[in-house]
C-alpha positions in Angstrom: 0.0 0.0 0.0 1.3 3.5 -0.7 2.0 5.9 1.4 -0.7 8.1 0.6 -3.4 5.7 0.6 -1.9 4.6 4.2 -3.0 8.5 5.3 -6.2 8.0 4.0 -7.0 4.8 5.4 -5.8 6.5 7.9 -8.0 9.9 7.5 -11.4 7.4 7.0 -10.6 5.3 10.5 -10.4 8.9 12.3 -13.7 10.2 10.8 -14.9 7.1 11.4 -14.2 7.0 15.1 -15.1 11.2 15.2 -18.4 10.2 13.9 -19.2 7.3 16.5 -17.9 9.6 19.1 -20.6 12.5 18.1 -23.1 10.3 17.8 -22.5 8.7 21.5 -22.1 12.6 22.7 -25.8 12.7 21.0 -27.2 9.9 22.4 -26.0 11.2 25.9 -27.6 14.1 25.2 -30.7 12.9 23.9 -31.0 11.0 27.5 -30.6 13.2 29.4 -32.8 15.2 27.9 -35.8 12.3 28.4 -34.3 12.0 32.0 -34.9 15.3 32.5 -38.3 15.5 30.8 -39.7 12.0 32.6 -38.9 13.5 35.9 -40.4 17.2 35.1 -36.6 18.6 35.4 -36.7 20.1 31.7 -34.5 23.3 31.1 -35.0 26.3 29.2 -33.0 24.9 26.1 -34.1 21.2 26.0 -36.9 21.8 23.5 -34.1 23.2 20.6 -31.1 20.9 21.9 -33.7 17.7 21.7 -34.7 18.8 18.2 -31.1 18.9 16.7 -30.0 16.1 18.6 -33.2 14.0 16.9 -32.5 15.6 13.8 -28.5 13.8 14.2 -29.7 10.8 15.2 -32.3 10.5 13.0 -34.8 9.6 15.0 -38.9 10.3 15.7 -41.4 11.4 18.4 -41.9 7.9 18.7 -38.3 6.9 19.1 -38.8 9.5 21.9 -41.8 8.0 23.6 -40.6 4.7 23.5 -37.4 6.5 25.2 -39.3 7.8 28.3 -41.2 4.3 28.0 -38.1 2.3 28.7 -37.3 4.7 31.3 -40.5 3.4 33.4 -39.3 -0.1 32.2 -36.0 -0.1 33.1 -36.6 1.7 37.0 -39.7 -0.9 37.4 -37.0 -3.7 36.6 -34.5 -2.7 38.8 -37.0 -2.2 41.6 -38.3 -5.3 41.3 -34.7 -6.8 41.5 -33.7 -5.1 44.2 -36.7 -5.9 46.3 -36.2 -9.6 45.5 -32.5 -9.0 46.4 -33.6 -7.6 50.1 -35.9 -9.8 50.5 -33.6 -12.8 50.0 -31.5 -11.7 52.8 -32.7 -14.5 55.2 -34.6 -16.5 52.8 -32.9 -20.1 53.1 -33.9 -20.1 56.5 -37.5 -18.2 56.2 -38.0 -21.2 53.5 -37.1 -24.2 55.9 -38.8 -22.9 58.7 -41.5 -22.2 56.1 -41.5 -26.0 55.3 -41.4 -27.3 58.4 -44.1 -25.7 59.4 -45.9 -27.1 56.5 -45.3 -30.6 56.8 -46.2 -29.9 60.4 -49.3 -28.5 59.5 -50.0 -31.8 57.3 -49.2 -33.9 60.4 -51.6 -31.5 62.5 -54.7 -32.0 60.2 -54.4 -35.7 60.3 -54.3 -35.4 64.1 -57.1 -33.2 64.6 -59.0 -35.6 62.0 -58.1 -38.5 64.1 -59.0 -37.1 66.9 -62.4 -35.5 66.0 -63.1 -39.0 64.4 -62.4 -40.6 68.0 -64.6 -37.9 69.5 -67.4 -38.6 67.6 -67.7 -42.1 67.9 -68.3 -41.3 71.8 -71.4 -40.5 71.8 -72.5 -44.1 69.9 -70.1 -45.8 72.4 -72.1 -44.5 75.0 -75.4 -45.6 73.6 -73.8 -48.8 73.0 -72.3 -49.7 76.4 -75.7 -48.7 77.7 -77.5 -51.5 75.6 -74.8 -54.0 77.2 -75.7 -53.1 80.8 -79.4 -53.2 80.2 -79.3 -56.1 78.4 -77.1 -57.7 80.8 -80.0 -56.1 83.6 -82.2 -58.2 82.0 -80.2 -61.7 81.6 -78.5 -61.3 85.0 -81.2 -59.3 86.8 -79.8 -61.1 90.3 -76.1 -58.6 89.7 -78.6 -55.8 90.1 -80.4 -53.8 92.3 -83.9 -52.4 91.7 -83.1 -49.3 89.8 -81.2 -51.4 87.4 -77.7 -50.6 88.2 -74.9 -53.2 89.0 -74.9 -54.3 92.8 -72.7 -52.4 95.4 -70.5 -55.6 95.9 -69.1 -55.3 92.3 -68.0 -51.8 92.7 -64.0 -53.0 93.7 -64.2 -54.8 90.2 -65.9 -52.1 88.1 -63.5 -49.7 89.2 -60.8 -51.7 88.4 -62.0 -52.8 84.9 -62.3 -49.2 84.8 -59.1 -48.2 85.8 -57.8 -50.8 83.3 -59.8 -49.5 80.4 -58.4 -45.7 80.8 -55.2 -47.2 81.3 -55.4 -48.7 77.9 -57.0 -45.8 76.5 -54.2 -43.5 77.8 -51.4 -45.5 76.1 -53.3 -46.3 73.2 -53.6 -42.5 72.8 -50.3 -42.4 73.6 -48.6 -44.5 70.9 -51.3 -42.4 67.9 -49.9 -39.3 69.5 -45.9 -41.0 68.7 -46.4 -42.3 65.4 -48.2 -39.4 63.6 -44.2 -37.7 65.9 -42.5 -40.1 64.1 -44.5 -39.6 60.6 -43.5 -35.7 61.4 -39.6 -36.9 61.9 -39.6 -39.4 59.2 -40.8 -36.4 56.8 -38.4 -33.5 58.2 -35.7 -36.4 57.4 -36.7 -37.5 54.2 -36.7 -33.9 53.1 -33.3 -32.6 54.9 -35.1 -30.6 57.0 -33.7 -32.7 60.0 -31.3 -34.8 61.5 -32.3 -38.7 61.6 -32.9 -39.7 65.6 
C-alpha cells in the first residue's frame, strides 16, 4: 500500500471514530434530555437541543416516547430486582422454617382428624355400652339392684375394669400421639429438613 493511501486509510478510520464519538455525545444528550423530561426537570434549552439532537440521530417522536417508556421499564425492573434482592437476605432459613411448618401443618390436620373422628364415635359408644348393661340387667337381673344398676358388691371390680380401660385408653392415645411424631420426623428427614434420631 502506498503511502498516501496509508494516510487515507488513515483519514477514514479517524472520521470514522469522530463520527461514532458525536453520535454517542448525542445519544448522551438525547437522554438526558428524556431523563430530564420524565422527571419534570426540563431546562430552558431542551426543546431546541432535543430537536437537533433527533435531527443527528435521526430519530422520531416515537423513538422518543418509546425513550421515556423504557425509562419506566427499566426503573420498574430494577425495583423489582432489588426488592427480590432484600428480600432474599434470610430466605434459606424463612424457607425451611416455612416448610417445616408445612409438613407440620400436614401432620396437625391428620391429628385433629383423628382425633375429631375418635370424639365422635363417643357419643355411639355410650349408647352402646348402655344397651350391654341393660341387656345384661335383664339376663342377670340377680347382679342388680332395683333401679337397674350393677350391685354395690361389684364396685372394687368395676372400678378396676375401669381403671384398666383408661389405662389402655391413655397409652393407646399415647402411641397415635408418637407415630403421627414419628411420621412428622420421618418427613423433616426425608426432606433434609432434620437430623435422623
Amino acid at each position: 500500500m502506498s503511502n498516501l493511501l496509508g494516510q487515507v486509510s488513515e483519514i477514514r478510520q479517524q472520521d470514522a471514530e469522530l463520527l461514532r464519538q458525536h453520535e454517542a455525545d448525542d445519544k448522551k444528550k438525547f437522554f438526558e434530555i428524556v431523563l430530564r423530561d420524565h422527571f419534570g426537570k426540563t431546562e430552558g434549552g431542551d426543546a431546541q437541543e432535543l430537536l437537533n439532537v433527533m435531527q443527528m440521530l435521526e430519530l422520531t417522536e416515537t423513538d422518543y416516547a418509546n425513550a421515556l417508556q423504557a425509562i419506566d421499564q427499566v426503573c420498574e425492573a430494577a425495583a423489582e430486582q432489588q426488592r427480590l434482592d432484600a428480600a432474599m437476605k434470610g430466605q434459606p432459613k424463612r424457607y425451611r422454617e416455612a416448610r417445616i411448618k408445612m409438613l407440620t401443618a400436614n401432620v396437625d390436620v391428620k391429628r385433629f382428624q383423628r382425633e375429631v373422628h375418635d370424639e365422635s364415635k363417643l357419643p355411639s359408644e355410650l349408647n352402646a355400652a348402655k344397651q350391654v348393661v341393660k341387656d345384661m340387667a335383664e339376663s342377670h337381673p340377680m347382679l342388680f339392684d332395683e333401679s337397674g344398676q350393677p350391685l354395690a358388691l361389684l364396685d372394687p371390680a368395676i372400678k378396676q375394669s375401669k381403671s384398666e380401660r383408661q389405662a389402655a385408653a391413655k397409652q393407646y392415645s399415647e402411641q397415635v400421639k408418637a407415630a403421627f411424631d414419628s411420621d412428622l420426623q420421618r418427613k423433616l428427614v426425608t426432606q433434609g429438613l432434620a437430623e435422623p434420631e
